[in-house]
C-alpha positions as CSV (number, residue, x, y, z in Angstrom):
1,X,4.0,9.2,11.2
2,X,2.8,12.6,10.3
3,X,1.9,11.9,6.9
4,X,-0.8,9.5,7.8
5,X,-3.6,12.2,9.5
6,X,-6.7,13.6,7.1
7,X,-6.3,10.5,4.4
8,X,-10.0,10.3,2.5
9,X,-11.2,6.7,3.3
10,X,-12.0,5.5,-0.5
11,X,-8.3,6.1,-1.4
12,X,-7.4,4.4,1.6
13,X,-9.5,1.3,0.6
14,X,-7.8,1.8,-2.8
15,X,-4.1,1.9,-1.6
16,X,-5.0,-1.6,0.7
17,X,-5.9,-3.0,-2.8
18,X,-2.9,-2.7,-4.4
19,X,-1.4,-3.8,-1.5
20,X,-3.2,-7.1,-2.0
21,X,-6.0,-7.0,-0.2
22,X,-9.7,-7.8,-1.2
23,X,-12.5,-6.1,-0.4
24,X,-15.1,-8.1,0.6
25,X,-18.4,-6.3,1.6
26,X,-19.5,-2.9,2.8
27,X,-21.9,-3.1,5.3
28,X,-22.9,-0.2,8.0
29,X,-20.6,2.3,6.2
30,X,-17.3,0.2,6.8
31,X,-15.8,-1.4,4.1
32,X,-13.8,-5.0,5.1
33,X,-11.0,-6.2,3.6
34,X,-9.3,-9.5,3.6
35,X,-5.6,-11.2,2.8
36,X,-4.6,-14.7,2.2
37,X,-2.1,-15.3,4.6
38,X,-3.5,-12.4,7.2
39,X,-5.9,-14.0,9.8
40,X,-6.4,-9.9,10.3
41,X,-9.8,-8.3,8.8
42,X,-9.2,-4.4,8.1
43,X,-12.8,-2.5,8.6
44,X,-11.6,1.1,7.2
45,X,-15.2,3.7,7.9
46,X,-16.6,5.0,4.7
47,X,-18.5,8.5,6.6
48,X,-18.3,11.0,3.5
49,X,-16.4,14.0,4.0
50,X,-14.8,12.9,7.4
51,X,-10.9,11.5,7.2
52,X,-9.7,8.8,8.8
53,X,-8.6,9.1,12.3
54,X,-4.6,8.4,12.5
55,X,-5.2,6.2,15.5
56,X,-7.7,4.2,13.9
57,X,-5.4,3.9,10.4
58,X,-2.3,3.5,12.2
59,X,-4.2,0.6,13.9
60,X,-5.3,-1.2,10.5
61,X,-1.6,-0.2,8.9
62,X,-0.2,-2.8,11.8
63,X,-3.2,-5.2,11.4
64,X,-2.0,-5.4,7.7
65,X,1.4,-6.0,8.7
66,X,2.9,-3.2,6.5
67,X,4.8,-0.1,7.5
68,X,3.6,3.5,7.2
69,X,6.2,4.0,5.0
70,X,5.0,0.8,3.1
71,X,1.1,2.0,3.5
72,X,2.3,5.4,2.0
73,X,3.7,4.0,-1.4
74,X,-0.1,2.4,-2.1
75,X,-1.5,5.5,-1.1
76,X,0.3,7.9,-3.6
């Protein structure tokens, strides 16, 4: 699980995309994204120059039903 701390949040939001997930707003520096088939909504923070906490990413990563391994793939 170590190679999920200090991820920048727009690649994040990018690696969730290819994953199949929409994005559907940004609103109050959060960007939500949605799946068919996921009742989950990921809210991944867009504050610049400040990572993503693992414990928040780890969080969304198991919302979206994925793996970190799985998340990882995307990311790259």
């Amino acid at each position: 699980m170590s190679g999920v701390h200090n991820l920048k949040p727009e690649r994040v939001v990018k690696a969730f995309i290819k994953a199949g997930w929409k994005r559907r707003k940004t609103k109050s520096g959060h960007a939500k994204l949605t799946k068919q088939g996921n009742p989950n909504i990921l809210s991944i923070p867009l504050h610049k120059g400040k990572p993503i906490k693992q414990g928040l990413l780890l969080d969304q990563i198991k919302k979206a039903k994925m793996t970190v391994e799985e998340f990882l793939k995307y990311y790259k």
